[in-house]
N, C-alpha and C positions, 0 to 999 in steps of 0.2 A: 218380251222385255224381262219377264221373270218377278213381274210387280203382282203384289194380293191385294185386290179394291172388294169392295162390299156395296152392295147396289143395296140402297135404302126404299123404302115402301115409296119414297116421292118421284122413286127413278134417278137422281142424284148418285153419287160412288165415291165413296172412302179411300184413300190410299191404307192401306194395312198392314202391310211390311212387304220383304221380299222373300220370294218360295226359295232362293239361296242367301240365307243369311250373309253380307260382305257389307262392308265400308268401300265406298268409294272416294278416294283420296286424292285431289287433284288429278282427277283422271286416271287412275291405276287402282285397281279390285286388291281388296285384300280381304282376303277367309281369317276371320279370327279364333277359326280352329289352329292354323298354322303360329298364333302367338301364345295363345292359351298350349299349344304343347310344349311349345320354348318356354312359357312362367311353372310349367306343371313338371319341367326337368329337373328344378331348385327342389331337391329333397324336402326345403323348408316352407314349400306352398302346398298348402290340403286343397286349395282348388283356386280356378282362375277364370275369370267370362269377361269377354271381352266385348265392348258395343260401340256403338259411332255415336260421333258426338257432332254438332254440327259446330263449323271453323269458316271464318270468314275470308279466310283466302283459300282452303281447299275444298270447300265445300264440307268435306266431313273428315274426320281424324279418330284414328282408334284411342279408347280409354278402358283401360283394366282396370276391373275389379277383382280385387286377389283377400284368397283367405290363407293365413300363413300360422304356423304354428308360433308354439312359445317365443322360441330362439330363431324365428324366422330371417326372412332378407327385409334390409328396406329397400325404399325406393331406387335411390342409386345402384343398391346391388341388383336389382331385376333391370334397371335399362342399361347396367352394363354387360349385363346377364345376352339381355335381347339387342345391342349394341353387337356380340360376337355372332350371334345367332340369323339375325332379319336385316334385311335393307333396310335402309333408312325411311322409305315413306311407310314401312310396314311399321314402325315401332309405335309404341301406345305413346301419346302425349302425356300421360298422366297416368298416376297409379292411385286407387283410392281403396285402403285397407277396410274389409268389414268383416265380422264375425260368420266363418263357414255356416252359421242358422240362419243367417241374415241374407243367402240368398235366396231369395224367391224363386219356389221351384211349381212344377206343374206337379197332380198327383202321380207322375208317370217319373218322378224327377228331376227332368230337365230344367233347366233357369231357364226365366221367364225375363227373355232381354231386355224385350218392351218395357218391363216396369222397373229394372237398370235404368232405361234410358230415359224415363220418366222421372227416376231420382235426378238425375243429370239436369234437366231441363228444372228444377226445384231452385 
């Protein structure tokens, strides 16, 4: 299945994320490597992580987190950015601007999606 569970001391098991990061979106996989390269083609994005969110009619929907310089894009300009770019169930529902410090990174530097997706659920 490509699911990570955590079997706890009671014998009981965690759902934990998935060993391939994706959203699934009304039935159809999306790698949000594949959107984050389309937001990170905009000269005016220093970086971009993208995470699922859950949606009550597709189950889950992508939502970018974008860090964008000075004179960067807004919203409009990145989903018409990812509008020429991605299919339509691939595109982020939402763009939410934060400060390139303010992504939570592991010490190896990767974002830390889970705690993206943590904000989300806030």
């Amino acid at each position: 299945m490509g699911d990570l569970f955590r079997r706890n001391a009671d014998g009981t098991v965690d759902f934990m994320d998935r060993a391939k990061y994706l959203t699934k979106t009304g039935g159809e996989n999306v790698y949000p490597a594949e959107i984050e390269r389309v937001l990170l083609s905009h000269p005016g994005v220093v970086d971009a992580a993208v995470v699922r969110a859950f949606d009550v009619k597709w189950g889950e929907s992508p939502v970018a987190f974008v860090a964008c310089s000075k004179d960067g894009p807004d919203a409009e300009a990145l989903m018409n950015l990812c509008r020429e770019n991605l299919a339509g169930y691939k595109r982020p529902r939402e763009f939410l601007f934060i400060a390139f410090e303010d992504f939570p990174r592991s010490t190896s530097g990767k974002v830390q999606r889970h705690i993206l997706e943590a904000r989300l659920a806030d």
